[in-house]
C-alpha positions, -999 to +999 in steps of 0.1 A: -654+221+571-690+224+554-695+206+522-721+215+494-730+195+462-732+211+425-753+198+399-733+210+371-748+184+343-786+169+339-775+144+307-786+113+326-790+079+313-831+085+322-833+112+295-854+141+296-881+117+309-866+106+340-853+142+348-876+155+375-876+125+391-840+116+390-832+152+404-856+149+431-839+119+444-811+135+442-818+165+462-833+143+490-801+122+492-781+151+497-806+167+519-807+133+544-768+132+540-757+163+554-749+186+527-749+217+537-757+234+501-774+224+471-762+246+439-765+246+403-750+267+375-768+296+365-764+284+326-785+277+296-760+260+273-736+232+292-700+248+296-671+231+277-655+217+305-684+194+313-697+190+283-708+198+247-737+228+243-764+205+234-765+184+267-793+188+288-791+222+305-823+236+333-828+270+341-813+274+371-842+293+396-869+272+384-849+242+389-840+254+429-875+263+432-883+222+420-853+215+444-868+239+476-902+212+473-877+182+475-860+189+504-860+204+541-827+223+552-797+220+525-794+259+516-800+269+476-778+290+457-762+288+419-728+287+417-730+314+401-754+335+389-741+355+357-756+394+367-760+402+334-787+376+323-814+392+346-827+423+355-816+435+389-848+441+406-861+408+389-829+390+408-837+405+439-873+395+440-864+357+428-842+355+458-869+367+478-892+345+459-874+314+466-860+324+504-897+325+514-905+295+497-878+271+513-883+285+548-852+310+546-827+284+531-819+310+497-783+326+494-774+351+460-743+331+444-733+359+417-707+370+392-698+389+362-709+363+339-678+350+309-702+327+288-701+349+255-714+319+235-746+314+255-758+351+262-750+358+217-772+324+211-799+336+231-797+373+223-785+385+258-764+416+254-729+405+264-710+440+271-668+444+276-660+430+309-655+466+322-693+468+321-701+435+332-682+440+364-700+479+369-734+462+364-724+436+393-713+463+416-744+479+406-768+449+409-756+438+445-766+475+452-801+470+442-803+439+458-790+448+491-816+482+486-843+456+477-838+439+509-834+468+533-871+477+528-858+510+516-884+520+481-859+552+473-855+551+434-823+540+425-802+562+400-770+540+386-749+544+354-766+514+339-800+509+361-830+530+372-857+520+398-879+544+405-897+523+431-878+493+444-905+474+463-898+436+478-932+420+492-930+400+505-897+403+520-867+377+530-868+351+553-837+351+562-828+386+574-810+405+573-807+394+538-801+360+520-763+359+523-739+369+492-712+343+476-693+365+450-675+340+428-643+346+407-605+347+415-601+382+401-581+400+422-587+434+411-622+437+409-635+401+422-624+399+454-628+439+464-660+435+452-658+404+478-650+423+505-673+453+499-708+434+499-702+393+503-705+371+531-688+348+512-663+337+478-653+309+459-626+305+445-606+277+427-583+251+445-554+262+427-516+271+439-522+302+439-551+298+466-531+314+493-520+346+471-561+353+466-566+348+501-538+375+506-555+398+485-587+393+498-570+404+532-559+433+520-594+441+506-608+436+537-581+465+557-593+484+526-630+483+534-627+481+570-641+445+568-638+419+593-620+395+568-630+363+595-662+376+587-661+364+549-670+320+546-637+310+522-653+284+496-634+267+469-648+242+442-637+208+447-650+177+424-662+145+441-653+111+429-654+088+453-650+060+432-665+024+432-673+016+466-662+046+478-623+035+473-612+075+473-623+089+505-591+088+517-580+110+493-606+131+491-605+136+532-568+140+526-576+169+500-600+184+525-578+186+553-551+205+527-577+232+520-587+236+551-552+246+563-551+266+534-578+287+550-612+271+531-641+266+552-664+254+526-664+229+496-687+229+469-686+209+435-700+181+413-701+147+420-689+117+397-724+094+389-747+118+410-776+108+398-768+071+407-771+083+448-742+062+465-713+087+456-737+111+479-746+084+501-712+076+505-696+111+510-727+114+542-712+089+558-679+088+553-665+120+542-689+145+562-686+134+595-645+132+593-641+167+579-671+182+602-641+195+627-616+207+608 
């Protein structure tokens, strides 16, 4: 089992000050400890779960562009990237931007987008989720066009591009892998199985049920379903002097006989760097064979 931090909140005791350089430190720890990913939500207003809209929020491809300069192999994604906040083609060619830039370490972490609040405040149109989920459909399309090298316009319900160019192109060929996230069953996880090379879904007891589905997707398609990495979120706290690895390793192993292959979530005092420390050498290396 891989593991992969989130940075989910940027409200530090440093302030707005101290934010680059707290972040940089943190992406280097993570980097030296073995992460294997490096995300952060593709948000401008903090989500309620974490915390209240006014706490400290980055854009998210500037801020793994800042990360990309920090460190030297963890891979960069957001977790996940909402499809309607940015144009298509403009997504495609950030990916490519930020692939070349890190050396090929750039995957597409993408989903419908559900943040009404966020898209009214800043006057992004927010359509019925009917639409949101055609533009997805539509924008791995344009991606996946963008990074084939093939200019033919493009002629969708909802986008035109009458000359897709990417140059320069990916790294990482042949294309900067796809995380879909979203438990959705109808529309998520086909979607899933039609263009990702991976999913993420939540640790819930109805993980095996999606994983089911996504299965049956896969006959669907005609997809290899071993071919698809299984992620769920998972939150780190390892607790003062690491006192919950145990638990954590004893979570791990339960996912992974669930059929998850990846981890990715936040991490309780982050930007303090033991919890990552701690999870490099304690957590990593126990759950690297399962």
């Amino acid at each position: 089992m891989r593991i992969g931090l989130q940075v989910p909140d940027f409200t530090w005791p440093g302030g707005p000050a101290r934010l680059g350089a707290d972040l940089a430190a943190i992406a280097r720890a993570a980097d030296a400890a073995g992460f294997d990913k490096l995300a952060v939500m593709d948000h401008f207003f903090q989500i309620d779960v974490v915390g209240p809209p006014e706490h400290d929020m980055l854009e998210a491809y500037t801020t793994l562009g800042f990360v990309a300069a920090h460190t030297e192999r963890v891979k960069l994604l957001t977790l996940v990237t909402g499809a309607i906040y940015r144009h298509p083609g403009i997504l495609a060619k950030t990916i490519s931007t930020l692939d070349v830039l890190s050396g090929g370490r750039a995957w597409l972490g993408i989903g419908a987008a559900w943040n009404e609040e966020e898209s009214v405040g800043l006057g992004i149109p927010f359509p019925p989720v009917g639409e949101r989920f055609e533009r997805l459909e539509e924008t791995l399309q344009i991606c996946l066009k963008m990074w084939s090298d093939d200019e033919s316009p493009y002629e969708g319900r909802h986008y035109r591009l009458a000359r897709p160019l990417n140059v320069p192109q990916n790294l990482t060929r042949p294309h900067p892998p796809i995380m879909i996230g979203g438990n959705g069953e109808k529309k998520t996880l086909r979607l899933v199985a039609r263009y990702a090379q991976a999913c993420n879904l939540f640790p819930g007891p109805d993980l095996g049920r999606k994983l089911d589905v996504l299965r049956a997707h896969c006959e669907a398609e005609g997809r290899d379903y071993d071919e698809i990495t299984k992620t769920a979120y998972y939150s780190f706290d390892v607790g003062d002097g690491g006192k919950n690895v145990s638990k954590i390793i004893t979570d791990l192993q339960r996912l992974a006989e669930a059929g998850i292959q990846e981890v990715i979530g936040g991490c309780v005092n982050v930007h303090t760097i033991e919890p990552l420390e701690i999870i490099g050498s304690q957590v990593i290396p126990e759950v690297a064979g399962l």
